[in-house]
N, C-alpha and C positions, 0 to 999 in steps of 0.2 A: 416435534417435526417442524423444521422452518422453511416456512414457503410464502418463497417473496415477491410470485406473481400478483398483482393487485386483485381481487377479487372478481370485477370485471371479465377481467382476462381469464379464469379462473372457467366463470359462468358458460364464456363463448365454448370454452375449450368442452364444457362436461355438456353443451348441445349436441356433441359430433357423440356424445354415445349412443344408442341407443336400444343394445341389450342389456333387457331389465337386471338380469343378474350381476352384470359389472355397473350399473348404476348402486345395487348394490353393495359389493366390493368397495366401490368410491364413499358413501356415507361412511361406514363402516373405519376406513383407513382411520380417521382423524378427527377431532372435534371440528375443526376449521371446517374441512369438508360435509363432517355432519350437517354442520347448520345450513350451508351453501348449496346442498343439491339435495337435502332430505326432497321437497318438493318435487326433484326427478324423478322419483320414486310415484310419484301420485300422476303422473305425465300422462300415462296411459293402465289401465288396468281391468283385470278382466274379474267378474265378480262372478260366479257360477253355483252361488246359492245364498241364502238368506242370511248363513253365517258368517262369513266372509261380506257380505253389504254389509253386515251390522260391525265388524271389526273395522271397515273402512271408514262407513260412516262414524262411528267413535270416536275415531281417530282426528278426524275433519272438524267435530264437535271439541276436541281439547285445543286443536290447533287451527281455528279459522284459515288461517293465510293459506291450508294446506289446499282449501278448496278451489282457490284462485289459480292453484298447477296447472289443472285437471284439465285435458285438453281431449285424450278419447274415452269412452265407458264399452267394455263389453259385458255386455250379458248372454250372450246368444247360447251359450255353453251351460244356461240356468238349469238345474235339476232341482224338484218341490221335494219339501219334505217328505221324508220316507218314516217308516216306524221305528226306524231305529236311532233318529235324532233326538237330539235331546231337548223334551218339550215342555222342562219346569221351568216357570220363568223366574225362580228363587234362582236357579244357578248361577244368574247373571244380571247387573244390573239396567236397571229399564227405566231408571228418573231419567235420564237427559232424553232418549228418545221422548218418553212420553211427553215431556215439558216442551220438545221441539212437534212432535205431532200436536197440541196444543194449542201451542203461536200458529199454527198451518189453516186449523180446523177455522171453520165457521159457523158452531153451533157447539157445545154442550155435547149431543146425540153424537154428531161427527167423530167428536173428540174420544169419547169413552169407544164408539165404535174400532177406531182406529189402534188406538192401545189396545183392544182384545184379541186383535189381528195381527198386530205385529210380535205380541207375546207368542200369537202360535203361528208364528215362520209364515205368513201369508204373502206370495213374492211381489207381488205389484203394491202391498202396502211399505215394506222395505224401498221398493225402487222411487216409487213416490215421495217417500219422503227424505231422498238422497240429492233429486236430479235438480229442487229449485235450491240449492246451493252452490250448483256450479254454472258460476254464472259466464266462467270463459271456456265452456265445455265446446266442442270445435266437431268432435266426429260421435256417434251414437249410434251402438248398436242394439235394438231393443228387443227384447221377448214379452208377450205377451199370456198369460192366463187367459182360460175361455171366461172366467170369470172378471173384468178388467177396471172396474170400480171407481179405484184409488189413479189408475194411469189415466184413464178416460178422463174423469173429474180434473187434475192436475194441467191436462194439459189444454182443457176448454180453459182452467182458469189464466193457466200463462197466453192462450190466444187474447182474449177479453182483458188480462192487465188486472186480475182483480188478487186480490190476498191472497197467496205471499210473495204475489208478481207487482204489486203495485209501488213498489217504490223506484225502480228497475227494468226497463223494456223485458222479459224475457226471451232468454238463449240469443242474445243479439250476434254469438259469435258462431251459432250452429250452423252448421255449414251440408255436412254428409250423416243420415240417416239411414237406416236399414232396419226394418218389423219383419220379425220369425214369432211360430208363435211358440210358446211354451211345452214340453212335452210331461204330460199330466201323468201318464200311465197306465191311462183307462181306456178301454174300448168303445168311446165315443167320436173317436176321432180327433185329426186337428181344428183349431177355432178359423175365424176369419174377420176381416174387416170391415166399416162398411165405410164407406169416402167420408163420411160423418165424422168418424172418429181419428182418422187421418188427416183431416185439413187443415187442424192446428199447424202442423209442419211448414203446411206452404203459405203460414202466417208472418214467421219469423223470418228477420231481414237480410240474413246472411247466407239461407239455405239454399244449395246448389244441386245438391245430389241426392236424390230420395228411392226407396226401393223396398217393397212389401211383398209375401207372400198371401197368396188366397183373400184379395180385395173381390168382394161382390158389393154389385151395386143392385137394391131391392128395390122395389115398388115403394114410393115416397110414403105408403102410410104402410110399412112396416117398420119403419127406419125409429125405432125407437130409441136411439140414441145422439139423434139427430142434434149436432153442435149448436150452440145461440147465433151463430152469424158464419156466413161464408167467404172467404176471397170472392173482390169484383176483378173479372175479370180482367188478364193483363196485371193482376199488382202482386205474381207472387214472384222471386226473382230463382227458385227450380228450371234449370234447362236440361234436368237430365233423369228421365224418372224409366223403373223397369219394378212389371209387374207381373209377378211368377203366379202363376196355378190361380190361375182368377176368372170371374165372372163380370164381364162389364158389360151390361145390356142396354146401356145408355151412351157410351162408347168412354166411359169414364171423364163425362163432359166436366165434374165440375171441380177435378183435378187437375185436367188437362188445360180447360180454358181460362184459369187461374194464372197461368204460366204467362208471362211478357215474352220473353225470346227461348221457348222449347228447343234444346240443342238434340236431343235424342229420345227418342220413345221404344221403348222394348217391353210388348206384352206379350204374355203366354194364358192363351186360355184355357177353361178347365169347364168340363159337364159334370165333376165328380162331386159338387157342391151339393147336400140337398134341396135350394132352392134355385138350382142354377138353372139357367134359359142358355137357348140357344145362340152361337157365335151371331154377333149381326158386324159385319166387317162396315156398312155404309155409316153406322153411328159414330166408329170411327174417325170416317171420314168429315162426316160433322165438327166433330169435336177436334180434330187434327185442323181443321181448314184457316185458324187463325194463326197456325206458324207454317204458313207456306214460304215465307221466305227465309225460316230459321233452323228449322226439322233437316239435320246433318245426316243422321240417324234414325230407322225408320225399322225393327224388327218387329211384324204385327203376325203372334198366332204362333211363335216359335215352339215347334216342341209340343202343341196343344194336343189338347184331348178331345176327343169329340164322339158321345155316345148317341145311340140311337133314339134314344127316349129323356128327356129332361121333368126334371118336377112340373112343366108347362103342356106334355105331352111328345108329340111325334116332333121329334127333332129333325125337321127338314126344311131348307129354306131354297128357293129359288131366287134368292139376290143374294149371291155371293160375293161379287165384281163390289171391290174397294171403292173404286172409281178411277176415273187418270192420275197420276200423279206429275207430270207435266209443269203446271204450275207451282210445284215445290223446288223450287227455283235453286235452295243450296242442296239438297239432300244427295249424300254420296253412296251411304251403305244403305241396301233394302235387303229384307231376307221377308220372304212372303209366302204363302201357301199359291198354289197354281189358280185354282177358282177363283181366289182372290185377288190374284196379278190381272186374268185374262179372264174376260166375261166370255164363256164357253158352251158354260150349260149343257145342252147336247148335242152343238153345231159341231159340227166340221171347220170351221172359222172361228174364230174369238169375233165382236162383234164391232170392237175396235183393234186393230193391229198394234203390237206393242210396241212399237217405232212411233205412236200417237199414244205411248201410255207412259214410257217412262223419261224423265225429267233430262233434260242435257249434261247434269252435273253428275252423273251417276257414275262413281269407281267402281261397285260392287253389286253384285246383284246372285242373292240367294234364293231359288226357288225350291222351296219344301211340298210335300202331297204331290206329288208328279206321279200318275198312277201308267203303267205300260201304255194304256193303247190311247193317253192324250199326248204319249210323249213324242210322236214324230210331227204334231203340233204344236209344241212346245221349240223342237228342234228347229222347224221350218220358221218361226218370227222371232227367235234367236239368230238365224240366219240373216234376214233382214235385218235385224238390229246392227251386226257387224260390218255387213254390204255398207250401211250410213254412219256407221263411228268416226271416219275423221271429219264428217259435217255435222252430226249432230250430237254425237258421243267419244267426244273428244279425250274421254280422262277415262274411259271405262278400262279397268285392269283383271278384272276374275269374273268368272262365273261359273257358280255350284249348281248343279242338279240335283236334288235329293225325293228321293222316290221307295216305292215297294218294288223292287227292281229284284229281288232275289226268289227260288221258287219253291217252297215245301214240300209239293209232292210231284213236280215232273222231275225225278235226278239227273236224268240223261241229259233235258235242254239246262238244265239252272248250273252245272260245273258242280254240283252240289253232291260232295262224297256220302251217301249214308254209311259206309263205314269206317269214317273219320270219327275225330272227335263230337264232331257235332258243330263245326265250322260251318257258315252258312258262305254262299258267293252271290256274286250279282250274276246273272245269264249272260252267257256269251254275246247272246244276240242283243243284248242292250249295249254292248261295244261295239257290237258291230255298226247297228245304227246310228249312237254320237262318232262314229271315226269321221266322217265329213266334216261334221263342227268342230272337232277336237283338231282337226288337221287345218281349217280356217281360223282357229283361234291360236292358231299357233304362228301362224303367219303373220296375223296381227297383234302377235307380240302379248297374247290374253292368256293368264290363267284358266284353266278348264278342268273339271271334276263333278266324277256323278259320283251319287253316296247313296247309301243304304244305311238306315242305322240301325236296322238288326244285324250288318254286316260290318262288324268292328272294326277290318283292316280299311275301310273305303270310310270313314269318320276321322282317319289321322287328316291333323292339321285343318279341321271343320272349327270355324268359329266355335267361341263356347257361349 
């Protein structure tokens, strides 16, 4: 086959692919092509078990340059060995890994430890010993075991710079991160993190975008995995971090205050942790108050969970009020729980009016936990908000209501068919009540929408 485009030209053209299966097809056509884009083949790849790292890794090891592709990793699709794998390690050979877990180790003990582990498919010993080879690795998706050893270890060592990070700034090019944990198969539940073993992340110089499930922050002396040194404050260059089903009792200060210019923050809290405490929204507050002129983005408590009793006792707090957010001088989008928007408690008033609570740059404004009878409170300094839009809420374009607005057992008032499918509805008389503001938001040119999210049709087109 004679192809007389210069090889260059060749290169540009096989960037614009990007389905793996016709990168593919492209190696495949010709030797030329083989040797020219085999590397788009290693671009992006998704690894979803031990076997498969270790084919990739292999590969990486015959062909160093292959490592230098490497630009996404997914693992999130990890499944651990089962019984039916194949667990002789005669069937396959295990000199190169082990002579590469070897050069890694720093100790003798390490070493043999590590080869006994990866002979029997242990997945963070695999991912460990994959991830300090790529060194222009760009996006990472990671799974975690409850058991985390080999990651934890690796990635203290690539913060610190020490063996087999020392010759090499590590991951200078890592940019988007994302921790799920590993699903075991056991009845123990999913694992978690603790900011300890996550900070590496907001070490490295390129990283932008970071996002974990089930981060708890414990009491400083249980934190047993506690990293050798922390980000000072302001020097991690993340402005966009969201943190699913978690526990932040500290208001996740030493993630958050790590951050130079924080563009977005989106947590979801969770009671369903065994050592979890109760929501504190003011910690937050703390810990958010060094990117007030940078926080675009602001979803605190989305979607959370909140039980009546925590591993600490009786889950009930009388300071739920965030505080102002006023002074967050860029923030556009907020999606917030109600208690925590408006300091309420059990007035009849909020204690500051929300025309003195939210920020003048505000486009968007999602209020979650609106319970019926604070909602014509809710309605009424939403009213004032819009009365002062063009002087002091100039750019505001939507606002969501979401609440417990539909009704189980009255069927008559709730629209609510019992002999339907089992469709649930919002109450008429909750229309009834936003028609005023739904009719002034319309005039003012605003999106308007109340939701329920046990009520599926009133969730279309709800932030995800």
């Amino acid at each position: 086959m004679s192809l007389f485009l210069p090889n260059d030209v060749w290169l540009v053209v096989g960037d614009f692919i990007e389905d793996q299966k016709d990168r593919l097809n492209l190696v495949f056509s010709c030797r030329q092509f083989h040797d020219l884009f085999l590397g788009s083949l290693y671009r992006s790849a998704t690894l979803d078990g031990w076997t498969k790292t270790r084919s990739f890794l292999g590969a990486i090891l015959r062909r160093p340059g292959l490592a230098r592709a490497v630009r996404e990793l997914d693992f999130h699709s990890w499944k651990p060995m089962s019984l039916s794998d194949d667990r002789n390690p005669g069937n396959y050979d295990m000199a190169m890994f082990a002579d590469l877990a070897k050069v890694f180790s720093h100790s003798e003990g390490e070493y043999q430890q590590w080869k006994h582990d990866l002979k029997n498919g242990a997945g963070d010993a695999w991912i460990a010993l994959l991830l300090p080879l790529l060194s222009n690795l760009e996006h990472l998706h990671l799974v975690y075991p409850k058991r985390s050893g080999y990651l934890d270890e690796t990635l203290r060592r690539a913060m610190n710079g020490d063996k087999p990070f020392n010759a090499q700034p590590a991951f200078r090019r890592l940019a988007e991160v994302s921790l799920n944990h590993m699903d075991e198969g056991d009845d123990s539940g999913p694992g978690n993190y603790l900011p300890s073993q996550i900070l590496p992340f907001f070490r490295f110089p390129s990283m932008r975008v970071f996002s974990a499930d089930s981060v708890i922050e414990h009491h400083p002396q249980t934190d047993d995995r506690k990293a050798v040194s922390e980000p000072l404050n302001g020097s991690s260059s993340i402005d966009e971090i969201r943190l699913s089903s978690s526990n932040g009792r500290q208001g996740m200060g030493s993630l958050v205050t790590s951050c130079s210019s924080l563009r977005s923050f989106k947590y979801q809290h969770s009671d369903s942790h065994a050592l979890a405490e109760g929501y504190q929204p003011s910690a937050f507050y703390q810990s958010l108050a060094g990117s007030k002129n940078s926080l675009e983005t602001l979803w605190l408590d989305y979607y959370g969970q909140h039980h009546t009793f925590t591993a600490s006792g009786l889950n009930e707090s009388h300071d739920e009020w965030f505080g102002s957010l006023v002074d967050f001088t860029a923030l556009k989008d907020i999606r917030i729980r109600l208690p925590n928007l408006l300091d309420i408690r059990y007035q009849n008033e909020p204690t500051s009016p929300l025309t003195e609570v939210l920020p003048s740059s505000l486009e968007s404004l999602y209020v979650e936990g609106c319970k019926e009878n604070n909602l014509s409170i809710l309605l009424s300094q939403l009213e004032l908000v819009i009365k002062d839009r063009k002087t002091r809420f100039p750019s505001l374009a939507r606002l969501d209501v979401e609440g417990f607005f539909h009704d189980e057992e009255d069927y008559e008032d709730s629209g609510y068919d019992e002999n339907s499918s089992g469709e649930k509805f919002i109450k008429p008389r909750i229309y009834e009540s936003t028609e005023a503001l739904r009719s002034t938001c319309e005039k003012a040119g605003i999106e308007f929408y109340i939701r329920d999210r046990v009520v599926a049709e009133s969730m279309k087109g709800s932030p995800a």
